[in-house]
The first five atom37 places (N, CA, C, CB, O) and aatype in JSON, in Angstrom:
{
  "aatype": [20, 20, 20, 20, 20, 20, 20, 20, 20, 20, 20, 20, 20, 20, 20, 20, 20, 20, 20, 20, 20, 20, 20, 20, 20, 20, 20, 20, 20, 20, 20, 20, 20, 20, 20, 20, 20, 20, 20, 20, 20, 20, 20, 20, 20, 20, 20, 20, 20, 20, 20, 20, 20, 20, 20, 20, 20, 20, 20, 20, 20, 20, 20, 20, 20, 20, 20, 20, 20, 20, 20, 20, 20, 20, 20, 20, 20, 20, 20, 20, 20, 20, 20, 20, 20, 20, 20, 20, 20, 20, 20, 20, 20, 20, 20, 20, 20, 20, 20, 20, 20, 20, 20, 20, 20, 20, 20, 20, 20, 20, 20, 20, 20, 20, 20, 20, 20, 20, 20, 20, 20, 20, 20, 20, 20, 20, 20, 20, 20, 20, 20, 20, 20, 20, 20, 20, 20, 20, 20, 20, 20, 20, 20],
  "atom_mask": [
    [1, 1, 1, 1, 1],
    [1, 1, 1, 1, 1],
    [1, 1, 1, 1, 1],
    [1, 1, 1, 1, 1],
    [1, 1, 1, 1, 1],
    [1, 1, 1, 1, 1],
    [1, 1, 1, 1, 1],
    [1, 1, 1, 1, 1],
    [1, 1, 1, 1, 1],
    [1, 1, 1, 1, 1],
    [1, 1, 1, 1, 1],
    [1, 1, 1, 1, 1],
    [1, 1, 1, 1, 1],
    [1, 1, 1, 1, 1],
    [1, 1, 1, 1, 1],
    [1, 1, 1, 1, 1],
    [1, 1, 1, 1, 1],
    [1, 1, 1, 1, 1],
    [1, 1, 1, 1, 1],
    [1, 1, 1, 1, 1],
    [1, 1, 1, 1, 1],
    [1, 1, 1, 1, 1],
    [1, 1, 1, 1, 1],
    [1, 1, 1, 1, 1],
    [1, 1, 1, 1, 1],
    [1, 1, 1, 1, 1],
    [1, 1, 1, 1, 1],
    [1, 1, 1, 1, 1],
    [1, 1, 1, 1, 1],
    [1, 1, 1, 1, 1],
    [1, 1, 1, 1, 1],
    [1, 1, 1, 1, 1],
    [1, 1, 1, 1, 1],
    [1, 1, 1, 1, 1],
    [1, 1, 1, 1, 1],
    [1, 1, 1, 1, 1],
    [1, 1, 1, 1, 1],
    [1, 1, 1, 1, 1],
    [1, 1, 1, 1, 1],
    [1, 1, 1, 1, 1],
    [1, 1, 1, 1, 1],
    [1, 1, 1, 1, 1],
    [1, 1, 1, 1, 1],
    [1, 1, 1, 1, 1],
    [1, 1, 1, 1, 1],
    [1, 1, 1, 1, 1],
    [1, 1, 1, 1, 1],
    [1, 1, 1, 1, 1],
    [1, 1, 1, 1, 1],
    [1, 1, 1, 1, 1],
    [1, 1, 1, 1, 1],
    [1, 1, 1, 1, 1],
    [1, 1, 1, 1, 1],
    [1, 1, 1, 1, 1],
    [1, 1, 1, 1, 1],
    [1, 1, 1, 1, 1],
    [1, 1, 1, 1, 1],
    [1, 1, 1, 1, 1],
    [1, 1, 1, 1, 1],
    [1, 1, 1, 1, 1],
    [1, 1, 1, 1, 1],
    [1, 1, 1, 1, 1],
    [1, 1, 1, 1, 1],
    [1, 1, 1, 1, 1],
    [1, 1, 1, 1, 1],
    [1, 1, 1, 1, 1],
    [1, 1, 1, 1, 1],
    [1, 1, 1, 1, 1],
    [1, 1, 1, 1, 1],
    [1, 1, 1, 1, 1],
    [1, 1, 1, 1, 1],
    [1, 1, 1, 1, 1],
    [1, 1, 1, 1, 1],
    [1, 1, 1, 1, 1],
    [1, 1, 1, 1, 1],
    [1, 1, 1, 1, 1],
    [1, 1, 1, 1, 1],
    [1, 1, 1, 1, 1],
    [1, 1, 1, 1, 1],
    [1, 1, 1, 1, 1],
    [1, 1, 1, 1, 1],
    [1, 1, 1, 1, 1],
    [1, 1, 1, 1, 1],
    [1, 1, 1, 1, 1],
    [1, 1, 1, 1, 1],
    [1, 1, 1, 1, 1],
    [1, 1, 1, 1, 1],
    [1, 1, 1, 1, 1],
    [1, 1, 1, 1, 1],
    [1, 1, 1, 1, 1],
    [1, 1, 1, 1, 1],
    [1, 1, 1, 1, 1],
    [1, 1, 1, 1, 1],
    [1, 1, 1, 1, 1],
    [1, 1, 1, 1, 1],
    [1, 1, 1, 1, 1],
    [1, 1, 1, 1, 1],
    [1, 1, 1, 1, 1],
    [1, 1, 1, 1, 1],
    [1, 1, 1, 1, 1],
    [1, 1, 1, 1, 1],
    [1, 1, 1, 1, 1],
    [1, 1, 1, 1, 1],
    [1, 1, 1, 1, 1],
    [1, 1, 1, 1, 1],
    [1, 1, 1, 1, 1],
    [1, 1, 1, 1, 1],
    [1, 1, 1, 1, 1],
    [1, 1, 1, 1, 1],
    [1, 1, 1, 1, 1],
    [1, 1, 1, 1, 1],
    [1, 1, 1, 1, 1],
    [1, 1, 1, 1, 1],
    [1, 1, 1, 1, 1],
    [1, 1, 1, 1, 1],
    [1, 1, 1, 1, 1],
    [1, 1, 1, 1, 1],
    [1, 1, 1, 1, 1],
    [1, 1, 1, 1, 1],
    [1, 1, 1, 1, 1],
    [1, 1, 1, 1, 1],
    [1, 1, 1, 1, 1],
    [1, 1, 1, 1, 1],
    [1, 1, 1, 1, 1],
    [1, 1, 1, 1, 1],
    [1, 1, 1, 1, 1],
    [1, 1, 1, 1, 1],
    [1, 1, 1, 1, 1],
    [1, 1, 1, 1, 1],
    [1, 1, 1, 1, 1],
    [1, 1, 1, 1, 1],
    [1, 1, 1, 1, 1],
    [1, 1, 1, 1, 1],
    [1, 1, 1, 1, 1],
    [1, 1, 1, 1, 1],
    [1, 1, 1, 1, 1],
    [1, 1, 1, 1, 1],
    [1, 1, 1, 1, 1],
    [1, 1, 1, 1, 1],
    [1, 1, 1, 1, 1],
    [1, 1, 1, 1, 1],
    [1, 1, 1, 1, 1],
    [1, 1, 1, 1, 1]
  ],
  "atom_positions": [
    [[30.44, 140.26, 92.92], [31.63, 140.54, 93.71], [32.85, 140.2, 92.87], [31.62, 139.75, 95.05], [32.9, 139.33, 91.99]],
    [[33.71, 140.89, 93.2], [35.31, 140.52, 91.85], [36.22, 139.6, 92.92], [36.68, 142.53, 91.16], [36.58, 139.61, 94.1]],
    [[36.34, 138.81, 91.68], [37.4, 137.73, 92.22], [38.62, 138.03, 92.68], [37.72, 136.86, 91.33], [39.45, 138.82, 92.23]],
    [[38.66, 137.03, 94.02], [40.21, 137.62, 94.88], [40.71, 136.35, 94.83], [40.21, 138.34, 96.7], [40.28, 135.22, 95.07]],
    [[42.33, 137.16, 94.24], [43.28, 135.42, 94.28], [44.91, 136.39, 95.12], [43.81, 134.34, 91.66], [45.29, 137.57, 95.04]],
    [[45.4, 135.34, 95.75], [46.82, 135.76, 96.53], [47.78, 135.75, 95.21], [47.44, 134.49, 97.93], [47.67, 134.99, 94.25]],
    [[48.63, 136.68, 95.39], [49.78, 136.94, 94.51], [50.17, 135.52, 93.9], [51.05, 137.63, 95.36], [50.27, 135.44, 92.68]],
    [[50.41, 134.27, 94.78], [51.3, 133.03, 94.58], [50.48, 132.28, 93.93], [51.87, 132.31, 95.8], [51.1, 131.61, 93.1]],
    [[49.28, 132.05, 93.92], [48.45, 131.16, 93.37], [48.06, 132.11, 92.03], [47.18, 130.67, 94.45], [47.87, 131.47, 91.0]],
    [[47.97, 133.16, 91.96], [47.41, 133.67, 90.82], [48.68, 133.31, 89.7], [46.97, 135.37, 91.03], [48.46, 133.12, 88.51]],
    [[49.83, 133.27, 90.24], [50.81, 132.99, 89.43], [50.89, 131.06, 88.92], [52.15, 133.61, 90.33], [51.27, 130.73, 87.8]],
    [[50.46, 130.08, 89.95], [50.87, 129.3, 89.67], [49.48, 128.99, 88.87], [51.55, 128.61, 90.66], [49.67, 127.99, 88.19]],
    [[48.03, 129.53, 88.68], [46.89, 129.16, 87.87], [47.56, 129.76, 86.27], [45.26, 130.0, 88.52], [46.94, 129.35, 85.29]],
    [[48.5, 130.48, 86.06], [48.47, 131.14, 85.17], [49.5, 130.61, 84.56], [48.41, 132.34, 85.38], [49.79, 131.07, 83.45]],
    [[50.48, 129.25, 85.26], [51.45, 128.48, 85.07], [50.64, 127.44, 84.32], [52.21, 128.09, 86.31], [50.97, 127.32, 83.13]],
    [[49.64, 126.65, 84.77], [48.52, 125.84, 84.75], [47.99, 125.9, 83.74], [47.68, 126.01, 85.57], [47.55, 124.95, 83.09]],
    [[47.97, 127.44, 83.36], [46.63, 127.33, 82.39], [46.42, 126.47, 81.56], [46.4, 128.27, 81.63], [47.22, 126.07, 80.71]],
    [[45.04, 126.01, 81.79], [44.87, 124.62, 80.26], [45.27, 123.75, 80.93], [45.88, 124.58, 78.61], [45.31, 122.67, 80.34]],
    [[45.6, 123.74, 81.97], [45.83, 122.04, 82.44], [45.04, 121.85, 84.06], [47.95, 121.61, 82.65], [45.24, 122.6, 85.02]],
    [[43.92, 120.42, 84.05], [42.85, 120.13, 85.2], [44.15, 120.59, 86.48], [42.06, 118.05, 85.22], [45.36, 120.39, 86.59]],
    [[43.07, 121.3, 87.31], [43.96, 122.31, 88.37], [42.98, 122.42, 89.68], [44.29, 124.11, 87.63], [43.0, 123.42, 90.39]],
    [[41.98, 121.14, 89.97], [41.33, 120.95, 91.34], [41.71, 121.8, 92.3], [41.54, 119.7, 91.88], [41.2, 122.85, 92.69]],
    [[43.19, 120.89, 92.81], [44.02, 121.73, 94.21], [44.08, 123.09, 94.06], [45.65, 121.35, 94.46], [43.79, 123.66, 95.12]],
    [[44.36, 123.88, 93.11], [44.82, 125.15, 92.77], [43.36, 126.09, 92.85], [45.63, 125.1, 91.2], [43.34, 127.04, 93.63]],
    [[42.65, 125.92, 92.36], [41.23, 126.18, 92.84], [40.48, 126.08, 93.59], [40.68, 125.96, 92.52], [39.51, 126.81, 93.8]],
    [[40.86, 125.05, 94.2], [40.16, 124.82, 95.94], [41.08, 125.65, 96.67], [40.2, 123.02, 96.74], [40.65, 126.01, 97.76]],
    [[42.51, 126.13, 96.28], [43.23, 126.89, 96.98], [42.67, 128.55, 97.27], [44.47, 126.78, 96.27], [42.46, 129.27, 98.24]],
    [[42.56, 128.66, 95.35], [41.59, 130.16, 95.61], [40.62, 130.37, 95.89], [41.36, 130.88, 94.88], [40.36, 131.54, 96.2]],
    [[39.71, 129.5, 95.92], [38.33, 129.27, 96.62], [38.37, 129.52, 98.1], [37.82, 127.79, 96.41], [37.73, 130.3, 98.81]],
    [[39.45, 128.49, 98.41], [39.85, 129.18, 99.91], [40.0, 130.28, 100.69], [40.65, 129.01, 100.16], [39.62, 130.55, 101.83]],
    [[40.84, 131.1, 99.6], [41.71, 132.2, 100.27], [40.42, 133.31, 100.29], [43.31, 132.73, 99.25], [40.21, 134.25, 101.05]],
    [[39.57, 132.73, 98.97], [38.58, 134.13, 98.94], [37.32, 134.06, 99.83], [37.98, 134.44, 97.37], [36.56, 134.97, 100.15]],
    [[37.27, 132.61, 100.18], [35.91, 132.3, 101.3], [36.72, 132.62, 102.67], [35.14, 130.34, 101.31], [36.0, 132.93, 103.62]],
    [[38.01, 132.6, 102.91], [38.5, 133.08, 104.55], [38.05, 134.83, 104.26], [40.79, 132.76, 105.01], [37.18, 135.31, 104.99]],
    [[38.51, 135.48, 103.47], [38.45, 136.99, 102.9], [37.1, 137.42, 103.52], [38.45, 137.15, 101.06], [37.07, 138.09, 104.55]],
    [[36.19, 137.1, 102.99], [34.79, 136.68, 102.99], [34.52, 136.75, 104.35], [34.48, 135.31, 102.39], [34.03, 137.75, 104.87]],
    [[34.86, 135.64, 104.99], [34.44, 135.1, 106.38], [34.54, 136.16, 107.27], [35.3, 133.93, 106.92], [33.59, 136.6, 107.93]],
    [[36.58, 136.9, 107.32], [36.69, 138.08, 108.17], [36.19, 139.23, 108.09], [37.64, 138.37, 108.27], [36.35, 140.07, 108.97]],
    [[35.41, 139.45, 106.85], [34.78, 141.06, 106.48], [33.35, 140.46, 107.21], [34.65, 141.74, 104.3], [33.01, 141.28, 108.07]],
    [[32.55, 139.49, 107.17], [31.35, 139.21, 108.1], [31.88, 139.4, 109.63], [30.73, 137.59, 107.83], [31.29, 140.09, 110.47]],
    [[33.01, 138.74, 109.84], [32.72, 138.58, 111.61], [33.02, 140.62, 111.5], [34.48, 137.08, 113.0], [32.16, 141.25, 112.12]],
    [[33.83, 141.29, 110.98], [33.78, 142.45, 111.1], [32.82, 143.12, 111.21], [34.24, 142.82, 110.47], [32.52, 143.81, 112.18]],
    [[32.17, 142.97, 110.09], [30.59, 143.0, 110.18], [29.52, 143.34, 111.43], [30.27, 141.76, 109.85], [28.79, 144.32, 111.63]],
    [[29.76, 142.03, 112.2], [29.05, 141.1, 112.89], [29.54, 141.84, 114.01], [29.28, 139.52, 112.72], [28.59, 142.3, 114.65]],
    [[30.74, 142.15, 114.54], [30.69, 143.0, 115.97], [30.83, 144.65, 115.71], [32.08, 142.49, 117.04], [31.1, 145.38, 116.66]],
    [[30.6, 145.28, 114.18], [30.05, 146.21, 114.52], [28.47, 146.71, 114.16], [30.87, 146.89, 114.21], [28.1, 147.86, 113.92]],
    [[27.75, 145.6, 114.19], [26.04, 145.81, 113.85], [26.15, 146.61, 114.94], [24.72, 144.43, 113.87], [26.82, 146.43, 115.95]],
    [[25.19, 147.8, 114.56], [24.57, 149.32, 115.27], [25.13, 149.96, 115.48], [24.0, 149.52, 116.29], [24.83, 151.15, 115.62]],
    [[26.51, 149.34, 115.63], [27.03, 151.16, 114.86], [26.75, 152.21, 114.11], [27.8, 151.27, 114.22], [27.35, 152.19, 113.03]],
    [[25.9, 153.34, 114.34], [26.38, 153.64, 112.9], [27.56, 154.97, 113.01], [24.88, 154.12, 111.86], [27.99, 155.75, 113.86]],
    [[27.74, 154.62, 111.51], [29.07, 155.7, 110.87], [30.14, 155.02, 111.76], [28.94, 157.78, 111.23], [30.92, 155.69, 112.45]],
    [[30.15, 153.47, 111.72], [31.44, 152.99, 112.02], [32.85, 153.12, 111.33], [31.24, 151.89, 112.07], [32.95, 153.44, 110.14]],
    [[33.92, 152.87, 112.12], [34.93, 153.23, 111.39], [36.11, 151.98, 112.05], [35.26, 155.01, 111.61], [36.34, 151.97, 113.25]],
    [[36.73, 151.08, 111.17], [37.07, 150.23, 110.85], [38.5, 150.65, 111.03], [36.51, 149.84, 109.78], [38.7, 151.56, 110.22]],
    [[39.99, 150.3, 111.98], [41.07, 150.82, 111.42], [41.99, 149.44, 111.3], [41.67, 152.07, 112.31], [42.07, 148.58, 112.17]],
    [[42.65, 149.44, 110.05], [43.27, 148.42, 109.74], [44.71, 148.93, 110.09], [42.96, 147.96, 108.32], [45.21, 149.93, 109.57]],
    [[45.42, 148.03, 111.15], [46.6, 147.95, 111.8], [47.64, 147.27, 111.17], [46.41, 147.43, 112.92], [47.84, 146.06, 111.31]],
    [[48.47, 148.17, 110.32], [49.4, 147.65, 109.33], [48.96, 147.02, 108.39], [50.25, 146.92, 109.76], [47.98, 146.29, 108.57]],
    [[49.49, 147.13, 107.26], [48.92, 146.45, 105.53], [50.27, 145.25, 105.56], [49.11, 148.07, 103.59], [50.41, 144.95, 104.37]],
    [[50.82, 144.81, 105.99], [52.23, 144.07, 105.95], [51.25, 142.82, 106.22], [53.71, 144.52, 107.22], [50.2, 143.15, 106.78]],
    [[51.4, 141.55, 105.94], [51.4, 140.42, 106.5], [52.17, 139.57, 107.03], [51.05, 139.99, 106.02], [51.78, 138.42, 107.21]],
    [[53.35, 139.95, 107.36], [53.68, 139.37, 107.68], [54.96, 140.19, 109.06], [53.79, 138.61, 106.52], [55.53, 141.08, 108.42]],
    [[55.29, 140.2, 109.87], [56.0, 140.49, 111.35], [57.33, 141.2, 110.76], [56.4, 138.88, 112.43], [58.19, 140.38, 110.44]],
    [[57.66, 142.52, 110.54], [58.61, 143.31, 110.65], [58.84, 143.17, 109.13], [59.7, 142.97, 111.71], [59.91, 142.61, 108.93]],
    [[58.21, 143.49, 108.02], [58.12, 143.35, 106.88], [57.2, 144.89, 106.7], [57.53, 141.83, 106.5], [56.39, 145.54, 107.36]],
    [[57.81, 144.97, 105.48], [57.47, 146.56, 104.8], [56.98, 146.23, 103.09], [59.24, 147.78, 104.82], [56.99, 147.11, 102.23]],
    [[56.54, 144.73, 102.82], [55.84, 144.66, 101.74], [54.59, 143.98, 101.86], [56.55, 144.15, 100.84], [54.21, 142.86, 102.2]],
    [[53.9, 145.44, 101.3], [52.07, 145.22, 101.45], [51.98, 144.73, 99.84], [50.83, 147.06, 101.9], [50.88, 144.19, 99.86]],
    [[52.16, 144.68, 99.33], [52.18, 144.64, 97.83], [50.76, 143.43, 97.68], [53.99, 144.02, 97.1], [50.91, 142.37, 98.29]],
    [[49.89, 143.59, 97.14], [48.64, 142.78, 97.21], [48.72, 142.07, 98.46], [48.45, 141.79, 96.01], [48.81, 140.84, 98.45]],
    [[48.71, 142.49, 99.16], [48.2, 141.7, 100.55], [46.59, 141.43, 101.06], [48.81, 142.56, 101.74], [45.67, 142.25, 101.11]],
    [[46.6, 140.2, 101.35], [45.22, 140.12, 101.96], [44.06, 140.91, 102.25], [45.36, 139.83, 102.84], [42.86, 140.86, 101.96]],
    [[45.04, 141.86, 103.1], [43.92, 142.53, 103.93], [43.41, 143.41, 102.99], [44.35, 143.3, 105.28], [42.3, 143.84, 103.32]],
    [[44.0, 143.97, 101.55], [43.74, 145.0, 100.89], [42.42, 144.39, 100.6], [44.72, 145.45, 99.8], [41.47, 145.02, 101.07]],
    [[42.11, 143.22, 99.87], [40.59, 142.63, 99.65], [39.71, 142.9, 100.8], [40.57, 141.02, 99.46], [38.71, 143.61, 100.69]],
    [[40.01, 142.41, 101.75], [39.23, 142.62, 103.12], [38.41, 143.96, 103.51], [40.25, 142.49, 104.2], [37.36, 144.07, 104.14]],
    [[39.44, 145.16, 102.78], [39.35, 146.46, 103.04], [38.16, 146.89, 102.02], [40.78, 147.19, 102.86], [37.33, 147.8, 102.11]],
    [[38.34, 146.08, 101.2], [37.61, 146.55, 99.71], [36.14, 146.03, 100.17], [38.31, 145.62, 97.99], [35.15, 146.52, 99.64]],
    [[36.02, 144.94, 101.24], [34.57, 144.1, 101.09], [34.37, 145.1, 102.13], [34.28, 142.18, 101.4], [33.44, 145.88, 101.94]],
    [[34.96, 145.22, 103.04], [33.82, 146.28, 104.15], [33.75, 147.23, 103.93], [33.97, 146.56, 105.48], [32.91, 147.78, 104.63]],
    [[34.6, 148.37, 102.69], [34.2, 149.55, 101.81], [33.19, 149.03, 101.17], [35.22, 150.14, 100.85], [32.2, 149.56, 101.66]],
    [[32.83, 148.21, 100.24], [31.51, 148.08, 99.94], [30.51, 148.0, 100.46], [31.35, 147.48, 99.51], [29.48, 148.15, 99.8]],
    [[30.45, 147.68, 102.15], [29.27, 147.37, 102.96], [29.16, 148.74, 103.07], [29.32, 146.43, 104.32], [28.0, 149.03, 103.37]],
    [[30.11, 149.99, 102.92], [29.38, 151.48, 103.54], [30.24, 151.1, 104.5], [27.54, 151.82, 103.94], [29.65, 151.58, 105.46]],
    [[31.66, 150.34, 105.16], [32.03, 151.03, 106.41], [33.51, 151.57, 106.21], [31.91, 149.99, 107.71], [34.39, 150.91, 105.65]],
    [[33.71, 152.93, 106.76], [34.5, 153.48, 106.59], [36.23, 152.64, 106.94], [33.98, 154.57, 107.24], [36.25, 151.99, 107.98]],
    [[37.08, 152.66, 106.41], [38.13, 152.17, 106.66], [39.45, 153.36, 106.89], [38.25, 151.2, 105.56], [39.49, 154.32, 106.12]],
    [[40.42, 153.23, 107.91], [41.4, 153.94, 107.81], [42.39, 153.17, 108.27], [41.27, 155.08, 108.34], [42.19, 152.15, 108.93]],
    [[43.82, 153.74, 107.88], [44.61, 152.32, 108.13], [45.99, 153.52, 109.1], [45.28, 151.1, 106.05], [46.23, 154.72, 108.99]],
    [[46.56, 152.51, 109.91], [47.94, 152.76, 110.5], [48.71, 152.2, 109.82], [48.22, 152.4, 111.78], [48.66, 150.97, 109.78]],
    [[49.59, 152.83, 109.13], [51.21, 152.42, 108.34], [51.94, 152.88, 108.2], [51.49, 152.13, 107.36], [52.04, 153.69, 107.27]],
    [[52.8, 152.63, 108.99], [54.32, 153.4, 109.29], [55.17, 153.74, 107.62], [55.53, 152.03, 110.44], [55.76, 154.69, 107.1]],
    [[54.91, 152.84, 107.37], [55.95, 153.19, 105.83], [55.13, 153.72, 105.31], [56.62, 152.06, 104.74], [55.84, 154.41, 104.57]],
    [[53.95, 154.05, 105.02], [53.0, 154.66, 103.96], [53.3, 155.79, 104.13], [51.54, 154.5, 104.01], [52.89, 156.34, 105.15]],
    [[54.15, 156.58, 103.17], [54.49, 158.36, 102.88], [53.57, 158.88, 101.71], [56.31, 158.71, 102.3], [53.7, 158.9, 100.49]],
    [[52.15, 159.46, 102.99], [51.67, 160.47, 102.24], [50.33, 160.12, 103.45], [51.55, 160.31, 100.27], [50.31, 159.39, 104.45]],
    [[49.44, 160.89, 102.91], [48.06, 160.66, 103.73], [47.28, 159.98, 103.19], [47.29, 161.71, 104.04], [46.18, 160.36, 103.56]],
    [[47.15, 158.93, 102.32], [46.15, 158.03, 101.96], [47.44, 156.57, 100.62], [44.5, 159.35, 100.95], [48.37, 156.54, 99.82]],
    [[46.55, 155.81, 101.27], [47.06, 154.68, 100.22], [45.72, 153.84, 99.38], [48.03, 153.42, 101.22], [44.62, 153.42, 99.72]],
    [[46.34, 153.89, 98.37], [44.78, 153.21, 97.48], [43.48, 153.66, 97.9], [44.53, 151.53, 97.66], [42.56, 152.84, 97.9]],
    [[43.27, 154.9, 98.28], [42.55, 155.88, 98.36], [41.29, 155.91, 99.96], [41.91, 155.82, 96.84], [40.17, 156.39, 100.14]],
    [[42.3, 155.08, 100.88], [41.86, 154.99, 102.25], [43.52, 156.02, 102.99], [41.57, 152.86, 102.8], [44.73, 156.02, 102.79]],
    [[42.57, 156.75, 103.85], [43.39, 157.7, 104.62], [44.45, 156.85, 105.47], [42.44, 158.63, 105.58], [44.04, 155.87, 106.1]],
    [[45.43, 157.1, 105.5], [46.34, 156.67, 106.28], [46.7, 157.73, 107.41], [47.41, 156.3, 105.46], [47.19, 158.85, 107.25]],
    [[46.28, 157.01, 108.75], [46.83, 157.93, 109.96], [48.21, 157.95, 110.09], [46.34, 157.5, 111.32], [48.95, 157.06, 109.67]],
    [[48.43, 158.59, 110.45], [50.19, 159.12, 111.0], [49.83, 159.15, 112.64], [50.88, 161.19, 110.28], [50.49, 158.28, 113.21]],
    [[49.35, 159.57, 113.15], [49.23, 159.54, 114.57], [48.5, 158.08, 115.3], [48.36, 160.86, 114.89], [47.27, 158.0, 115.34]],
    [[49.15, 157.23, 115.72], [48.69, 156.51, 116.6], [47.69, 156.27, 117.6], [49.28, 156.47, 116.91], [46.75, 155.47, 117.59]],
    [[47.98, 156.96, 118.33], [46.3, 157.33, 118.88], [46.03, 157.64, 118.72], [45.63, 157.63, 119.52], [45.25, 157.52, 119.67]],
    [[45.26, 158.88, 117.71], [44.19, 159.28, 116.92], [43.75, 158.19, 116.37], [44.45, 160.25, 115.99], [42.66, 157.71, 116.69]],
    [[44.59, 157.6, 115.41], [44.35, 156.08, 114.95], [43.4, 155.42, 115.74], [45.6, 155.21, 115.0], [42.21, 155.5, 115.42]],
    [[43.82, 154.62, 116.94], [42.99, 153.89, 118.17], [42.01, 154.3, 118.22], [43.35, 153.93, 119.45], [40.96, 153.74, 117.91]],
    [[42.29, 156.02, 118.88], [40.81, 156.79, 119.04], [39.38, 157.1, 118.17], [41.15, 157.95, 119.24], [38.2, 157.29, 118.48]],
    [[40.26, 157.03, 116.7], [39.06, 156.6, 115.71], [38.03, 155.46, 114.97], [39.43, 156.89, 115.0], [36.9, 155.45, 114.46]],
    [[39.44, 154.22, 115.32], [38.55, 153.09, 115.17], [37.61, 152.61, 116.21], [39.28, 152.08, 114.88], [37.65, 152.6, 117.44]],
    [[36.72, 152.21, 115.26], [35.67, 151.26, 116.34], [36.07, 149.59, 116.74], [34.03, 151.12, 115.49], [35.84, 148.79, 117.65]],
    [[36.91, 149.66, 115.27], [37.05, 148.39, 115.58], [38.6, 148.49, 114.98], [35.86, 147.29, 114.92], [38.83, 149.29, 114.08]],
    [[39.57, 147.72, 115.48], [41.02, 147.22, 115.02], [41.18, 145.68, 114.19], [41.92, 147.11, 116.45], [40.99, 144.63, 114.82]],
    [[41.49, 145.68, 112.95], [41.62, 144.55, 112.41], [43.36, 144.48, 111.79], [40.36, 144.45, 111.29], [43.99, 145.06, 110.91]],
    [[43.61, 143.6, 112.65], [45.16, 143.15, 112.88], [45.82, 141.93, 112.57], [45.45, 143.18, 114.11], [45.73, 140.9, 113.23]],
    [[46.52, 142.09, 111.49], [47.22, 140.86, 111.19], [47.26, 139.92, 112.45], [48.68, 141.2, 110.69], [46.72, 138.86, 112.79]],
    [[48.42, 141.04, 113.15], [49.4, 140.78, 113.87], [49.1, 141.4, 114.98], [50.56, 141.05, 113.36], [48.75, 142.58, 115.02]],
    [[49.26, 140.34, 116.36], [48.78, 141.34, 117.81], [50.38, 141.77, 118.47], [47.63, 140.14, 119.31], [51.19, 141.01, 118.99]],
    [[50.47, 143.15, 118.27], [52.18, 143.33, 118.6], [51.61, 143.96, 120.12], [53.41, 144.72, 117.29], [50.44, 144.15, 120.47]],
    [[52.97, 144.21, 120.89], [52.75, 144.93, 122.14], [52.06, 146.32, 122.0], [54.08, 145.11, 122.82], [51.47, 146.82, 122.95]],
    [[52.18, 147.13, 120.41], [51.89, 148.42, 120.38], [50.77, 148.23, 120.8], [52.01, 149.17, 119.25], [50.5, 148.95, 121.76]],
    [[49.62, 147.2, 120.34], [48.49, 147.21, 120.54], [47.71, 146.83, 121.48], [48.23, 146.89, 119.9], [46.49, 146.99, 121.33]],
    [[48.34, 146.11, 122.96], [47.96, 145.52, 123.81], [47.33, 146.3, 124.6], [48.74, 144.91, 124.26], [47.22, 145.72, 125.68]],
    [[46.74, 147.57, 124.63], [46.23, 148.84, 125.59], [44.77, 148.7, 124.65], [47.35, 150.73, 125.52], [43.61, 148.71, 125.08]],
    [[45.24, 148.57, 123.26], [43.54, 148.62, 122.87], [43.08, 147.24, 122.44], [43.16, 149.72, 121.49], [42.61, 147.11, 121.31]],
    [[43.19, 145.95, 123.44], [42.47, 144.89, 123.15], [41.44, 144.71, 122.72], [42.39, 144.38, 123.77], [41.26, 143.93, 121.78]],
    [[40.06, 145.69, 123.58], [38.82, 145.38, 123.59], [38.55, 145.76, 122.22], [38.01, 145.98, 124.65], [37.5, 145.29, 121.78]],
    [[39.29, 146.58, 121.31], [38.82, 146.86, 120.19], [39.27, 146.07, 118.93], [39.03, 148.08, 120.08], [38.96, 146.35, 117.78]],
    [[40.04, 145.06, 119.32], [40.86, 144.54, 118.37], [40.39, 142.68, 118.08], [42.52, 144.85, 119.03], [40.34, 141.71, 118.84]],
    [[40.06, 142.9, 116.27], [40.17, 141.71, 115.61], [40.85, 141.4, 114.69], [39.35, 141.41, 115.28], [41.01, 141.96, 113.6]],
    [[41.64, 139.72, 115.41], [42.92, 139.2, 114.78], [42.44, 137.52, 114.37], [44.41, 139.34, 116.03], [41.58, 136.89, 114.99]],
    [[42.91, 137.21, 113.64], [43.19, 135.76, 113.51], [44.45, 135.57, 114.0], [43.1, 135.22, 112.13], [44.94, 134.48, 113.7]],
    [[45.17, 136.36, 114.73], [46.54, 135.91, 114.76], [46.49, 134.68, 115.94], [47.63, 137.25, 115.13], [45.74, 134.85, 116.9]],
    [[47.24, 133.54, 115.83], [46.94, 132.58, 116.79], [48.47, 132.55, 117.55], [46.35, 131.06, 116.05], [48.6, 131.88, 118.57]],
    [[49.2, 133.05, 117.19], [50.38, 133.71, 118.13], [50.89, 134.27, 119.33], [50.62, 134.33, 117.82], [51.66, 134.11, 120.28]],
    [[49.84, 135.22, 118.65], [50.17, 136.83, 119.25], [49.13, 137.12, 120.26], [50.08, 138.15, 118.01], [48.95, 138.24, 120.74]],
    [[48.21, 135.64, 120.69], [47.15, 135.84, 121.95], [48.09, 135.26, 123.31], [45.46, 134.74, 121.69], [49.0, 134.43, 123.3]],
    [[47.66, 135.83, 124.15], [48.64, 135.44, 125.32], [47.2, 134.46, 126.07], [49.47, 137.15, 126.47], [47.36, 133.85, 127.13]]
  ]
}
């Protein structure tokens, strides 16, 4: 499997280099065993599906922000493309029909209507009609 590090830490290991860097490694160790963790529970509620289809709800991490630029979820996307499950994503700023070579919907509910499952940063009101389909870590955005 290829190593996943967050934009900020890949910068500060590369600050480091050559010098003992425990914390900084238990950091990326971290980020890539949470990565890890959410592509299983994904996994995990769609066993028997088959020809599932996965839709990732905004590439932004962060709440009214328009930079995906190595974001999280892009790894995330990459581990459940390797399991064989199809991924398509909703992103408003994404101009064109595919980003990093996963289709990008333009229509919203088609969107909904195609995923099996919703994996969401962020639980906004857009999404509150399709709960039952939706997985978040967001600890916010649960009412």
């Amino acid at each position: 499997m290829r190593e996943i590090f967050s934009k900020g830490t890949k910068q500060l290991r590369a600050n480091y280099k050559g010098v003992p860097q425990d914390l900084i490694s238990a950091i990326v160790e971290s980020n890539k065993t949470r990565k890890e963790f959410i592509a299983s529970e994904v996994m995990k509620r769609l066993e028997g599906k088959k020809d599932a289809v996965v839709g990732v709800y905004r590439l932004t991490m962060k709440a009214n922000s328009d930079n995906f630029r190595s974001s999280s979820i892009q790894d995330v996307m990459e581990l459940l493309k390797e399991q064989g499950i199809e991924v398509i994503i909703y992103e408003p700023t994404v101009k064109g029909a595919d980003f990093s070579g996963y289709p990008v919907m333009a229509d919203f509910k088609e969107f909904v209507r195609r995923s099996d499952l919703i994996l969401a940063n962020r639980i906004t009101e857009e999404l509150k009609f399709a709960q039952s389909k939706i997985y978040s870590r967001d600890l916010f955005g649960q009412d």
